[in-house]
Structures are given as C-alpha cells and as structure tokens.
Residue, then its C-alpha position, 0 to 999 in steps of 0.5 A: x500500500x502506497x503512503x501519501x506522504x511518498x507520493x507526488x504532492x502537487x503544490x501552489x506556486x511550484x514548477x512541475x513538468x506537464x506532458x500531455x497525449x496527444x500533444x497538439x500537432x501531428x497527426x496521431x500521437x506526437x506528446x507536448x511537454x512543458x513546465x507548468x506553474x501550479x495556480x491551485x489544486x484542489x481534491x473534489x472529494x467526489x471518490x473518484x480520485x479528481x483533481x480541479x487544477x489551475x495552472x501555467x501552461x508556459x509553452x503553450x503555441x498562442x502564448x502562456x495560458x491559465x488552464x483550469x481542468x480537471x484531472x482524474x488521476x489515473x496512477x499516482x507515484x512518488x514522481x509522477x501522476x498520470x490523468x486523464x484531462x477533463x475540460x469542465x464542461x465537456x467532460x473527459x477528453x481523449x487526452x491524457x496528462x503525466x505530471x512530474x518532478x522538473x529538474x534540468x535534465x527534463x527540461x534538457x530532454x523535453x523543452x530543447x528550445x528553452x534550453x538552446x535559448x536560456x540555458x542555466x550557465x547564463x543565469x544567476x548563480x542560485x539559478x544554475x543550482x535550481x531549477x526552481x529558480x531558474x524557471x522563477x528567474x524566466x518567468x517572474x510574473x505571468x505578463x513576463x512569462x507572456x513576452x518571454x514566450x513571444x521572444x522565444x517563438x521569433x527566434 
C-alpha cells in the first residue's frame, strides 16, 4: 500500500513538468511537454480520485495560458501522476496528462528550445543550482512569462 506522504504532492506556486497525449500537432500521437506553474489544486472529494487544477501552461503555441481542468488521476507515484484531462464542461477528453518532478535534465530532454535559448550557465548563480529558480528567474510574473514566450517563438 502506497503512503501519501511518498507520493507526488502537487503544490501552489511550484514548477512541475506537464506532458500531455496527444500533444497538439501531428497527426496521431506526437506528446507536448512543458513546465507548468501550479495556480491551485484542489481534491473534489467526489471518490473518484479528481483533481480541479489551475495552472501555467508556459509553452503553450498562442502564448502562456491559465488552464483550469480537471484531472482524474489515473496512477499516482512518488514522481509522477498520470490523468486523464477533463475540460469542465465537456467532460473527459481523449487526452491524457503525466505530471512530474522538473529538474534540468527534463527540461534538457523535453523543452530543447528553452534550453538552446536560456540555458542555466547564463543565469544567476542560485539559478544554475535550481531549477526552481531558474524557471522563477524566466518567468517572474505571468505578463513576463507572456513576452518571454513571444521572444522565444521569433527566434
């Protein structure tokens, strides 16, 4: 039997790695990646293991986005969840979510663009040693994040 206290804990004002499947280009099942700021989680304590979230979807195509879904997780480990994304009105969707722990060599690995563009040696020293604040150092506030993603998809 699994500890909740072994488990992911998904926390406000915390960096985590999004992937989501099917992403939103190709034609069957080419997966979107990237850090998701958390804005708020709350259980719905309806017994079937869903979450309300709301979150910084930072690399989102049309730019940084609020996204408020629900998730109903589908397995939940010590670094990671996997869901299934229910838009609230429509209900389930056919895709589904893994949230993970976020660390330099994920974002290495699943956000290259944001690597090649930003990557840690070129921030301040704390940055370099955390991924928390590398990705608080980029993206400080929501209007930033906003432009920091423009300059990005220019180049």
């Amino acid at each position: 039997m699994k500890v909740a206290s072994q488990l992911l804990k998904l926390v406000p004002d915390r960096w985590y790695g999004w992937q989501m499947v099917p992403g939103y280009f190709g034609e069957r099942n080419v997966p979107y990646f990237s850090p998701m700021r958390v804005v708020s989680i709350t259980p719905l304590k309806t017994g079937r293991g869903i979450l309300k979230m709301s979150f910084w979807n930072i690399l989102y195509a049309e730019g940084v986005q609020d996204f408020n879904l629900d998730l109903r997780v589908l397995k939940h480990e010590a670094n990671y969840m996997i869901g299934e994304i229910h838009y609230a009105a429509s209900g389930p969707d056919d895709r589904s979510a893994v949230i993970s722990h976020i660390e330099f060599d994920w974002i290495r690995h699943c956000c290259p663009s944001l690597w090649a563009f930003h990557p840690p040696e070129t921030m301040s020293p704390a940055a370099q040693r955390s991924v928390s604040v590398y990705l608080d150092e980029l993206f400080p506030q929501k209007e930033e994040v906003a432009s920091a993603h423009r300059r990005c998809l220019e180049r």
